[in-house]
C-alpha positions as CSV (number, residue, x, y, z in Angstrom):
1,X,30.2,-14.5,21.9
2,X,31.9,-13.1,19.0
3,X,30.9,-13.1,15.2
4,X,30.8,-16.6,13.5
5,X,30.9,-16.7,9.3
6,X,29.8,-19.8,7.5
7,X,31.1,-20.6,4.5
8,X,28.3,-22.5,3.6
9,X,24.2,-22.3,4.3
10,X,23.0,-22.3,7.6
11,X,20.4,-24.5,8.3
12,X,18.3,-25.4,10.8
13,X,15.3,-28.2,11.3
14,X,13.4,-26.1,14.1
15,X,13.5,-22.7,13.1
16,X,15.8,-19.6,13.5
17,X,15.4,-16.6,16.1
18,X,16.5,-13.5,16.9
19,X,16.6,-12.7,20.7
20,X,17.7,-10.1,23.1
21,X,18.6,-11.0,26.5
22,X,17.6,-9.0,29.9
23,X,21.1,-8.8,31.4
24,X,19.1,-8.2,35.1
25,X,16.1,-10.8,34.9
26,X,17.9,-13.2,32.5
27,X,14.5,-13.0,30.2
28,X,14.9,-13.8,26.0
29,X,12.7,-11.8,24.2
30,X,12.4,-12.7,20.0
31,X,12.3,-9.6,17.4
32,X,12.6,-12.5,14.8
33,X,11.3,-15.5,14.5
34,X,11.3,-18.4,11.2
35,X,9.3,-21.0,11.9
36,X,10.3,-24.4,10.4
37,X,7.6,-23.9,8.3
38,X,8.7,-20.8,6.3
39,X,6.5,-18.5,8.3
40,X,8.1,-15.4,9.4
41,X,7.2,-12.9,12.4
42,X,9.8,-9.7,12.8
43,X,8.9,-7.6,16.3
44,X,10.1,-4.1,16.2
45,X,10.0,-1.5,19.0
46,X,11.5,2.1,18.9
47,X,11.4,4.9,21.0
48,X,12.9,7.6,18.7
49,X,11.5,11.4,18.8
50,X,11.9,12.3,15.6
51,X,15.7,12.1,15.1
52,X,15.3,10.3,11.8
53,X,13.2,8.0,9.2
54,X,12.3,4.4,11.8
55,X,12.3,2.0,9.1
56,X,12.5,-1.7,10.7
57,X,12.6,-3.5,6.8
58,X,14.5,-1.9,4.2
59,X,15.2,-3.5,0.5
60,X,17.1,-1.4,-1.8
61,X,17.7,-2.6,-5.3
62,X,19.7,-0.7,-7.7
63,X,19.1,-1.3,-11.4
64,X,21.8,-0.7,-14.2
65,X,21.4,-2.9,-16.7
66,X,19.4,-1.5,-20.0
67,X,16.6,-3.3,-20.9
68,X,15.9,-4.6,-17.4
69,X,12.7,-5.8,-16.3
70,X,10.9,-5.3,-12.5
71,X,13.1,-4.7,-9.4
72,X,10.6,-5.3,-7.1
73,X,9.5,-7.4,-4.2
74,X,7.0,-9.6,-4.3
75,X,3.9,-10.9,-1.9
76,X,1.9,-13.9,-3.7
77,X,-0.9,-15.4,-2.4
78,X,-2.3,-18.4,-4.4
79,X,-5.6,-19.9,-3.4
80,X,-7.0,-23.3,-5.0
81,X,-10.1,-23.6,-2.6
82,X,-12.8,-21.7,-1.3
83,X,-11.4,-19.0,1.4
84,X,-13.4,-16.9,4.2
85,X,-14.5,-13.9,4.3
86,X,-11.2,-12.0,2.9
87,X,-7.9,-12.9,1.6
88,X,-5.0,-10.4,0.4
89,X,-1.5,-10.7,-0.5
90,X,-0.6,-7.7,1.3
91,X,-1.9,-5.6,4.2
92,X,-1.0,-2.3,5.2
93,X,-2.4,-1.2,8.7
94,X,-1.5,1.8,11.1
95,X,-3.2,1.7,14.4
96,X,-2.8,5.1,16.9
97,X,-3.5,4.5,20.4
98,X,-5.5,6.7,22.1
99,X,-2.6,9.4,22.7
100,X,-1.2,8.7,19.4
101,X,-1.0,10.8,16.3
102,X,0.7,12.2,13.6
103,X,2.0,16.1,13.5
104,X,2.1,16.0,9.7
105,X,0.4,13.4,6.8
106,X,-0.5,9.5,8.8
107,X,-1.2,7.0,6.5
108,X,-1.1,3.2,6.4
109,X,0.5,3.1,2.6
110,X,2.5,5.0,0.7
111,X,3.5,4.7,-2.8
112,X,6.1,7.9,-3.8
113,X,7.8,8.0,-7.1
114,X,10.7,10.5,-8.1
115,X,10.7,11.3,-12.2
116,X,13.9,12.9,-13.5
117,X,14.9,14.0,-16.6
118,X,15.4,11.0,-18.0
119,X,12.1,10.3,-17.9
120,X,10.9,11.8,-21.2
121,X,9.3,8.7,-22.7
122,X,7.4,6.0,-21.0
123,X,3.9,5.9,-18.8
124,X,4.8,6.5,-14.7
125,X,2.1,6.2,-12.1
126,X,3.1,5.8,-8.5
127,X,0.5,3.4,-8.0
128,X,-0.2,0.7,-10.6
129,X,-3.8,-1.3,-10.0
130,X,-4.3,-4.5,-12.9
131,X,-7.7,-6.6,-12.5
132,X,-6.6,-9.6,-14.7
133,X,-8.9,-11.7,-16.2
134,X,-7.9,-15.4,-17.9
135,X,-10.1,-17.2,-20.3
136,X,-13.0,-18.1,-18.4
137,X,-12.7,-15.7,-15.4
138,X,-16.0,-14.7,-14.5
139,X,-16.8,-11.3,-11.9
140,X,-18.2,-12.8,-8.6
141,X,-20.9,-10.7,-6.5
142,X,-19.1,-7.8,-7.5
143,X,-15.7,-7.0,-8.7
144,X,-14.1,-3.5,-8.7
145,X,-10.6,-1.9,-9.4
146,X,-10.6,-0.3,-6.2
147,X,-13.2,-1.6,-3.0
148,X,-13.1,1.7,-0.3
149,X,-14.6,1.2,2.8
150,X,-15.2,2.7,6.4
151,X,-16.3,0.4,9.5
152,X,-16.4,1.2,13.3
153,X,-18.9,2.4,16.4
154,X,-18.2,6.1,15.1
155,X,-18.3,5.7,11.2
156,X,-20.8,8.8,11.8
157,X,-17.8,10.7,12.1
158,X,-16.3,9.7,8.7
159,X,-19.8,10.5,7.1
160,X,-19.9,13.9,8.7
161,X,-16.2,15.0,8.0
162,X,-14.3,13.2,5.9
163,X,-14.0,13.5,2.4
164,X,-13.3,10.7,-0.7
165,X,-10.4,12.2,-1.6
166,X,-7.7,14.8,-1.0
167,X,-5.7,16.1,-4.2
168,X,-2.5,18.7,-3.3
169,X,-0.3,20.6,-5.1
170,X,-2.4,21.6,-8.1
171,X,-3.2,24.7,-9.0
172,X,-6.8,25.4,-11.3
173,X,-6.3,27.4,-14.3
174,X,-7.1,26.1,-18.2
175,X,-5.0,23.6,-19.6
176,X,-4.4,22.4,-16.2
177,X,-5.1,19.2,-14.7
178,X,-7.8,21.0,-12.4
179,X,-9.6,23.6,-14.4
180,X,-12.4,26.1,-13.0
181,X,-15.8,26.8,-14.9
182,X,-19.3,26.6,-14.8
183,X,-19.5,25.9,-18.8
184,X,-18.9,22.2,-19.5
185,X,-17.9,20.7,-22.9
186,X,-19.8,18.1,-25.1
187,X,-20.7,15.2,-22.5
188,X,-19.6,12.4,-23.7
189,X,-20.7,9.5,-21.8
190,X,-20.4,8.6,-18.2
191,X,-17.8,5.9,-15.8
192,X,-20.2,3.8,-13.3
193,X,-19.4,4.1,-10.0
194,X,-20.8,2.0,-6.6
195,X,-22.0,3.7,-3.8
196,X,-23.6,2.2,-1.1
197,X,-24.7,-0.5,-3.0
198,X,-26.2,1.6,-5.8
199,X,-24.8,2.3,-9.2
200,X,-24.4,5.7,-10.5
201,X,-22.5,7.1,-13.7
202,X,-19.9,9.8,-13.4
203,X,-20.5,12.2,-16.1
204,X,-17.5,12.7,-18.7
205,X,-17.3,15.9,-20.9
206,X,-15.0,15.9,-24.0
207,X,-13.8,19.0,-23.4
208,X,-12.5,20.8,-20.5
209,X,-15.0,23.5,-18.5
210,X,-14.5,27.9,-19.0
């Protein structure tokens, strides 16, 4: 069947899917599927060995108008009553099979930013965290800006290997963002932390170490 244009929206009581038909066995099988009620379920399979970037979903927005705000897309969850035991907006999740694995860097999210030289004034961070709270908000159990967690049969192998965090790129030397020395500055107070459920303070100097 050849390509059909609509002038008009497309519309459709019971939902709209994308199939692909065995030619041999006659069997439909759905990479997308929109349920009448708004709900959305894309299927994606590749088999590419490395010939380029497999990227099922792209959005690219271009921006040129001064002043403008956002250019983003959005995931909103709204809850008015008492959920289970979690709820997000967003999840991120890579699984590897047991003969899976990644050559290079594997992770389940990535947020990348590219600065240029127009950007000489303004605050960047590649990833942006806000905890808001309204007039009356109050803090739960226990609220954090970040909650990081490991779960499984081996998390024994976490403990013994893994570390919190990895920082490359950066080089030590004074001035710099990572600076060797066994003199620290004035302290000045200290950030509270959670680890395994006990508190502890992260000391802060004023001044950097030599």
């Amino acid at each position: 069947m050849g390509t059909t244009t609509f002038s008009g929206p497309v519309r459709s009581q019971g939902g709209f899917e994308v199939v692909a038909k065995n030619e041999t066995t006659g069997t439909f099988t759905t990479s997308l599927d929109i349920a009448s009620d708004g709900s959305v379920d894309l299927t994606y399979s590749s088999a590419d060995t490395g010939t380029g970037n497999v990227e099922p979903i792209v959005m690219e927005n271009t921006m040129t108008g001064a002043g403008g705000l956002a250019g983003r897309a959005r995931f909103q969850l709204n809850a008015n009553a008492a959920l289970g035991s979690y709820s997000n907006a967003l999840k991120a999740i890579t699984v590897y099979g047991a003969s899976g694995s990644t050559t290079g860097l594997g992770s389940a999210f990535v947020a990348e930013m590219t600065l240029s030289a127009g950007t000489s004034s303004g605050t960047y961070a590649p990833l942006e965290i806000e905890l808001n709270a309204p007039t009356g908000a109050d803090t739960g159990t226990l609220t954090s800006f970040m909650h990081i967690s490991t779960q499984g049969a081996d998390v024994g192998t976490i403990d013994d290997n893994a570390v919190f965090f990895n920082l490359a790129g950066v080089t030590a030397g004074a001035g710099h963002m990572l600076v060797a020395g066994t003199t620290l500055g004035t302290a000045y107070g200290g950030l509270r932390v959670r680890v395994a459920g006990t508190n502890y303070w992260i000391p802060l100097y004023a001044a950097e170490p030599t």
